[in-house]
C-alpha positions as CSV (number, residue, x, y, z in Angstrom):
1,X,0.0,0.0,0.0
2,X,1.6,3.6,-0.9
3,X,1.9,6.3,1.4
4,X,0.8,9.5,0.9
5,X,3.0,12.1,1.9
6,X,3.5,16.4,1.9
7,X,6.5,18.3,2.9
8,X,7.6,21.8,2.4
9,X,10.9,22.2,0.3
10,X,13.0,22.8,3.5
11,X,11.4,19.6,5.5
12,X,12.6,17.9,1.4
13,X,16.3,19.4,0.8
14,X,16.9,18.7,4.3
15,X,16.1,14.7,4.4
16,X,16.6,13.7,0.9
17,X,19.6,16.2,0.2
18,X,19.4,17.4,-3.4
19,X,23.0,17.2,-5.0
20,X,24.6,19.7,-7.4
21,X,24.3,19.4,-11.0
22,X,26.6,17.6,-12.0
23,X,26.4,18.6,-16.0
24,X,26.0,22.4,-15.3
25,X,25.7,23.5,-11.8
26,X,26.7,27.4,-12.7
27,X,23.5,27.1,-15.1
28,X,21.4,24.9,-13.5
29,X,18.0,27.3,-12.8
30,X,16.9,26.2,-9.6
31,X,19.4,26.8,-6.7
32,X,20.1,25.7,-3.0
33,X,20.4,28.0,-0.3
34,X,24.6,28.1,-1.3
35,X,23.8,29.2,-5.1
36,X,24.5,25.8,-6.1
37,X,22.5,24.7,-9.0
38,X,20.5,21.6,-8.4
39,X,17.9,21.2,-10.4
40,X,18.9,18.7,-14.1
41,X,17.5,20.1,-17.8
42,X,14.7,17.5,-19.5
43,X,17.2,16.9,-22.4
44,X,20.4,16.2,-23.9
45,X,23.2,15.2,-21.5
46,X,21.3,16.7,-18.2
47,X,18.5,13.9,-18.8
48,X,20.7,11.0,-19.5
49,X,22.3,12.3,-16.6
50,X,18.8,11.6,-14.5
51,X,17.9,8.2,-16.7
52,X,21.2,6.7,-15.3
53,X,21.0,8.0,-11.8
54,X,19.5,5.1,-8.8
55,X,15.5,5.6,-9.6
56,X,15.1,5.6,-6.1
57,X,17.1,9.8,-6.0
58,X,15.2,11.1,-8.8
59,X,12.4,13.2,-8.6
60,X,10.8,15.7,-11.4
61,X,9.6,19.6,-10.7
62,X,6.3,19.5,-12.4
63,X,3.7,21.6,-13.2
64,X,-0.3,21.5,-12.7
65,X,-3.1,23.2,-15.5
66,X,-3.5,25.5,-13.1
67,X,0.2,27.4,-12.6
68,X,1.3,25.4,-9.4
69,X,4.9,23.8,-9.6
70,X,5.4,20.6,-7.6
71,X,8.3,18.5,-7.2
72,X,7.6,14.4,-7.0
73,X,9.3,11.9,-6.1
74,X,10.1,9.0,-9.5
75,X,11.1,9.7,-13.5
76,X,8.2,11.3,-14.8
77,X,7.8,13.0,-18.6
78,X,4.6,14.5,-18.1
79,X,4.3,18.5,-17.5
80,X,8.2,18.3,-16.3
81,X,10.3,21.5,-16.0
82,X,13.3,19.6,-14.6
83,X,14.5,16.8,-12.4
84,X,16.8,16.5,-9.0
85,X,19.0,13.9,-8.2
86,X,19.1,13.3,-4.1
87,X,21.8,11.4,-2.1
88,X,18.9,9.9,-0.2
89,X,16.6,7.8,-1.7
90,X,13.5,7.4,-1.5
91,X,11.1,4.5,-0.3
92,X,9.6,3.3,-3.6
93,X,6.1,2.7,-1.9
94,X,5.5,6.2,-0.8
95,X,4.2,9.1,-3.1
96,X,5.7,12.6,-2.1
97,X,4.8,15.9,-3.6
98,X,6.6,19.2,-2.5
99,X,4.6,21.8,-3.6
100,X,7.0,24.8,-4.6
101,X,4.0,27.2,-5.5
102,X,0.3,27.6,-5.3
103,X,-1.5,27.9,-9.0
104,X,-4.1,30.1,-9.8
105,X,-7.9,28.3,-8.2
106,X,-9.6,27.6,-11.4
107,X,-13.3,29.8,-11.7
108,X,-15.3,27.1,-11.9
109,X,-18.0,29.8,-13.5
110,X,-15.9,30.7,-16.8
């Protein structure tokens, strides 16, 4: 049975411990506290980067229909904006979502 769980992005960088880019951490567009880029591009080497990295440390920034940006734990190639790699993995029956913003609430009268 899978777990269920929500944590802010401190509770998140602090027990899974997203590592630096490896490819490009100068350009990497999502930073740590230090500057240090962490988050991996959805293409090219940055992505085969991911595919080859322990499935259990991967986890995708996504985005919802309605604006919000999320990060989840697994490979995913749906709504993606990037992927992290973490030196903790993750238990493989659980479900986790970070959410990193709040979307617009959709009018349910348009």
């Amino acid at each position: 049975m899978s777990n269920f769980i929500t944590m802010t992005f401190d509770e998140w960088e602090e027990k899974y411990r997203p590592m630096k880019n490896s490819i490009d951490a100068a350009g990497a567009s999502f930073q740590d506290e230090s500057g240090e880029g962490i988050m991996y591009e959805t293409c090219g080497e940055e992505e085969l980067a991911v595919q080859l990295a322990d499935p259990h440390t991967v986890w995708t920034y996504t985005t919802d229909t309605v604006g919000g940006t999320y990060i989840r734990n697994g490979f995913s190639m749906w709504d993606r904006i990037g992927y992290f790699i973490t030196e903790v993995p993750f238990n493989p029956d659980d479900i986790i979502e970070i959410t990193v913003s709040e979307g617009e609430e959709e009018d349910e009268d348009a």
